[in-house]
C-alpha positions in Angstrom: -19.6 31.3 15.5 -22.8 29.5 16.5 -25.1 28.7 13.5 -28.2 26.4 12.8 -27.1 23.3 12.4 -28.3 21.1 9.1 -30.8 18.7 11.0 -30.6 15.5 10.6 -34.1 13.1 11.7 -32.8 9.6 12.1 -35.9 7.6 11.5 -33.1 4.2 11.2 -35.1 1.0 11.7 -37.6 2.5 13.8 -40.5 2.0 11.0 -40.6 -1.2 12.0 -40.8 -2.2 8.1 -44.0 -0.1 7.7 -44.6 2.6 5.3 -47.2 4.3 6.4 -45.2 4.4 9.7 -42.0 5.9 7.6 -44.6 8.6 5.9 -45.7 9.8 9.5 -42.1 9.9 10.5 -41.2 12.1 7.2 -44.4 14.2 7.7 -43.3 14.7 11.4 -40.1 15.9 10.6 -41.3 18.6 7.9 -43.3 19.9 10.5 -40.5 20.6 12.7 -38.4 21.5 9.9 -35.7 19.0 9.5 -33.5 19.3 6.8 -33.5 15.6 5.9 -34.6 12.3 7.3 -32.1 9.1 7.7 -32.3 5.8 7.2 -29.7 2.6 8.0 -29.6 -0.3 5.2 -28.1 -3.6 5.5 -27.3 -6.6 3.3 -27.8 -9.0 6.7 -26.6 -11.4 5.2 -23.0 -9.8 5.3 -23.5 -8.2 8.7 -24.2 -10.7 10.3 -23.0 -14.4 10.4 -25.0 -17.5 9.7 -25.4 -18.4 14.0 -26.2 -15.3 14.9 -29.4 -15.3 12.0 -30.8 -18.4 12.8 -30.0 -18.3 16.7 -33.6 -17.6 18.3 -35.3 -14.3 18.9 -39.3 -13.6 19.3 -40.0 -10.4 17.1 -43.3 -9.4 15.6 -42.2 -11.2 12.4 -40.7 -14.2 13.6 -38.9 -17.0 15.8 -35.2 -16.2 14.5 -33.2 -13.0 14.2 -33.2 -13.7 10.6 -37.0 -12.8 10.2 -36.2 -9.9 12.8 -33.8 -8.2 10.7 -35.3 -9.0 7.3 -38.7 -7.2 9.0 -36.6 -4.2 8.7 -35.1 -4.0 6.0 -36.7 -2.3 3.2 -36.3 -3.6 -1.1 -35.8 -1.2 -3.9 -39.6 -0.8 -4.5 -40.5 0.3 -0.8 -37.0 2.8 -1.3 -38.7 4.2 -4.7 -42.0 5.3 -2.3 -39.6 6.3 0.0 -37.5 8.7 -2.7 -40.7 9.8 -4.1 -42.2 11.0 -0.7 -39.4 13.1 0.3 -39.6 14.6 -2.9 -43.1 15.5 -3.0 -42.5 16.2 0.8 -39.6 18.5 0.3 -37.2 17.1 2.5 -33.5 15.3 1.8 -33.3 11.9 2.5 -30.4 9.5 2.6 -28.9 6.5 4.4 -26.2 5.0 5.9 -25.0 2.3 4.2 -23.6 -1.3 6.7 -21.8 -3.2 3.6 -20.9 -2.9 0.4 -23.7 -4.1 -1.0 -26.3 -2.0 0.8 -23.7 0.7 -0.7 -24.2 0.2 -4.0 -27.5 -0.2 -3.9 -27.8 3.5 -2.6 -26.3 4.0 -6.2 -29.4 3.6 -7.5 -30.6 7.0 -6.0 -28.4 9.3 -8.0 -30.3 12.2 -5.8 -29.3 11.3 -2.9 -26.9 14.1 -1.6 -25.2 12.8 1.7 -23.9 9.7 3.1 -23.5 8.7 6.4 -20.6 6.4 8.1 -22.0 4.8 10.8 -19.8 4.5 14.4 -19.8 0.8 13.4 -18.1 1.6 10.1 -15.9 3.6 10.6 -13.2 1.3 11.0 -13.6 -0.4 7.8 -11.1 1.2 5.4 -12.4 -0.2 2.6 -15.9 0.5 3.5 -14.8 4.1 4.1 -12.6 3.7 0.5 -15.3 3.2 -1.6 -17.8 5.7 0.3 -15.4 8.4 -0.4 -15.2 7.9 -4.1 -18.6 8.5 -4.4 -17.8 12.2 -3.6 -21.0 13.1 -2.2 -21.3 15.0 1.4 -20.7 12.7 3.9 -21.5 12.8 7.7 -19.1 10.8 10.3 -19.7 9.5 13.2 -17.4 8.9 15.7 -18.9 6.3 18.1 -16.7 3.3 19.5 -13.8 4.9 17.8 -9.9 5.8 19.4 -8.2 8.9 17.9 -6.4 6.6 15.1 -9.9 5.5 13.6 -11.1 9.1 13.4 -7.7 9.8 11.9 -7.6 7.0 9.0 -11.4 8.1 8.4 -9.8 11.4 7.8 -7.2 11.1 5.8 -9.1 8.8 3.3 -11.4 11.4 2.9 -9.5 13.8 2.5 -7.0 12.2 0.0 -9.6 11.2 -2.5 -11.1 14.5 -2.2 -14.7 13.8 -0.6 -16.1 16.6 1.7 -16.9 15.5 4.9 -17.7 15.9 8.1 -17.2 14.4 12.0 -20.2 14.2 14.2 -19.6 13.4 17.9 -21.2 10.0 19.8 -21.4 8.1 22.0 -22.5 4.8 21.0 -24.9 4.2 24.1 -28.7 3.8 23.9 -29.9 5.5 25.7 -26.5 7.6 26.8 -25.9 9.3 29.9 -25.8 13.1 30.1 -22.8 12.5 32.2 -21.1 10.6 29.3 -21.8 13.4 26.7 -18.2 14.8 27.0 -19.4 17.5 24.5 -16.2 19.6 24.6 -15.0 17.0 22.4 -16.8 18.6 19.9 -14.0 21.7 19.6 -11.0 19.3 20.6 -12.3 17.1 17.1 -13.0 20.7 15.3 -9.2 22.0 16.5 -7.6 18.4 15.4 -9.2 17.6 12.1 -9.9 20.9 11.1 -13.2 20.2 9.8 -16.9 21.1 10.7 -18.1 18.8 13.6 -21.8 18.2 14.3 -23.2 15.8 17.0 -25.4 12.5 16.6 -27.3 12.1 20.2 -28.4 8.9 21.6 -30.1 10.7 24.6 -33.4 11.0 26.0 -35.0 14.6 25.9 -33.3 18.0 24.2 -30.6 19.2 27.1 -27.8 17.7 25.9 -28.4 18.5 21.7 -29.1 22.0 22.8 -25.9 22.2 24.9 -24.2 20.9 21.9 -25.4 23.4 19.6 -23.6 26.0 22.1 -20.6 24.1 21.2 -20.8 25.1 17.3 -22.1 22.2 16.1 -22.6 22.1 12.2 -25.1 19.1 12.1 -27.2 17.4 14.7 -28.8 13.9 14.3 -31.5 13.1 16.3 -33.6 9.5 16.1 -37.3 9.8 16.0 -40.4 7.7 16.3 -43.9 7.9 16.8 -44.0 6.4 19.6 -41.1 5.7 22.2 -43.1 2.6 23.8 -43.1 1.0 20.0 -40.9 -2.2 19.1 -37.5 -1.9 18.4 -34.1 -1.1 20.2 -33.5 2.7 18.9 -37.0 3.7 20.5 -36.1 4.6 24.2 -33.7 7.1 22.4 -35.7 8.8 20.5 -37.9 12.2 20.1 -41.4 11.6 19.6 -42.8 14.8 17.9 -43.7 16.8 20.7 -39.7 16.8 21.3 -39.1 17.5 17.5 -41.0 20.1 17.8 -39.7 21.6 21.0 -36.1 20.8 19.9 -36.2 23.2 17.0 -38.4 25.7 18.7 -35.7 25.8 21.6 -32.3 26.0 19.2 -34.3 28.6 17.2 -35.0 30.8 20.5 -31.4 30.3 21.7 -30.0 31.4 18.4 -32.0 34.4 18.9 -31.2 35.0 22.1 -27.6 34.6 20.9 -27.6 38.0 18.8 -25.1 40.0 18.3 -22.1 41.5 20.3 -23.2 45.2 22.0 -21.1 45.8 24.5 -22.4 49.6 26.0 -25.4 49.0 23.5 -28.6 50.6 25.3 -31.9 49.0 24.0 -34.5 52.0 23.5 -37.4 50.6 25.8 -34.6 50.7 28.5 -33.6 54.1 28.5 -37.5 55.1 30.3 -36.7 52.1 32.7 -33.4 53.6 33.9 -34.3 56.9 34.3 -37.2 55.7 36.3 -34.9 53.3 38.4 -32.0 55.7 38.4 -34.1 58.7 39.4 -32.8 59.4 43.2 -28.9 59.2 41.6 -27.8 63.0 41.3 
């Protein structure tokens, strides 16, 4: 059966470490009536290693890839604004965690209702351990990942009792229709046995909207203000012109969708066909 999926606005890192960007991103996606806005939080430190932060990179708040990443990254105080936005905004917010750390610092936000494991995670059985003891909703995403990952992910879900579900990707940015493979989406659904939704790195709404023919039960989308703005998860993104006609489209499809009527004859045809059927005998 084909439903509306719970939607998912992936604003990720692409505030650019601005509020005030991150408020127009939530108020964006109310308008185009998300269900909940995402964000990505890392302890760099553990992600990355010691070379790789100091190795050079020019970025609006730095020489090094440490000031780069640490320009994303939002503190606890920035996270409280954050919490208390999308509660006076009406709209679910929640994160995916990179490390353990960043994991338990999501703790502090005994609201939060979902967690995400993110393609890059999901091969961290530890990582995916912990997660799953939480025991709140969790989306994951399949990304990078060979049949056995998905499979681990599963069963350590499902043996500490933590409802769940997959989403398809492909961990390209932007990806190719042609690499899309969206009848994935029912081979992962008939597998697992589990609700599958679909997290798109694409540019424009073909492919989510071909994907929500497919039964999705969630679709991610990243958004931004601006697809010309700084930062690597732009180009991939909706600006909200494409929010906007994303929902507007899955709602009309939906619609269109209705319900089986096989012989059914709508009234305002019935003057039609005896207009166009008037020379039959």
């Amino acid at each position: 059966m084909i439903k509306k999926p719970f939607l998912i606005a992936e604003i990720g890192i692409n505030h650019n470490g601005d509020i005030d960007i991150v408020k127009k991103l939530i108020d964006n996606a109310v308008d185009a009536r998300f269900d909940a806005v995402k964000f990505q939080k890392r302890d760099i430190d553990l992600v990355y290693s010691k070379e790789i932060l100091d190795s050079p990179r020019q970025s609006p708040w730095g020489e090094t890839q440490r000031d780069q990443k640490n320009g994303l990254e939002f503190n606890k105080t920035q996270y409280d604004i954050i919490d208390k936005y999308c509660k006076e905004s009406n709209i679910n917010w929640f994160a995916s965690a990179w490390d353990l750390n960043s994991l338990k610092f999501l703790d502090n936000f005994e609201n939060l209702k979902y967690h995400k494991i993110a393609s890059a995670m999901i091969v961290d059985k530890n990582f995916l351990e912990e997660v799953s003891k939480r025991k709140k909703y969790t989306f994951i995403s399949t990304g990078m990942s060979t049949k056995e990952d998905i499979k681990t992910a599963v069963e350590i879900f499902k043996k500490n009792n933590c409802k769940f579900e997959l989403m398809h990707c492909v961990s390209t940015y932007p990806m190719k229709s042609i690499d899309a493979n969206l009848i994935t989406i029912k081979k992962l659904r008939e597998v697992f046995s589990c609700d599958v939704g679909y997290s798109g790195h694409e540019n424009g709404i073909a492919v989510s909207l071909a994907a929500l023919m497919m039964g999705i039960s969630s679709l991610e989308r990243h958004i931004t203000l601006d697809r010309t703005m700084y930062g690597s998860d732009q180009a991939a993104s909706l600006e909200k012109k494409g929010m906007m006609n994303l929902i507007e489209s899955i709602d009309k499809m939906l619609e269109a969708i209705g319900e089986e009527k096989i012989g059914y004859i709508h009234p305002d045809e019935i003057p039609i066909a005896k207009k166009l059927r008037a020379h039959i005998k």
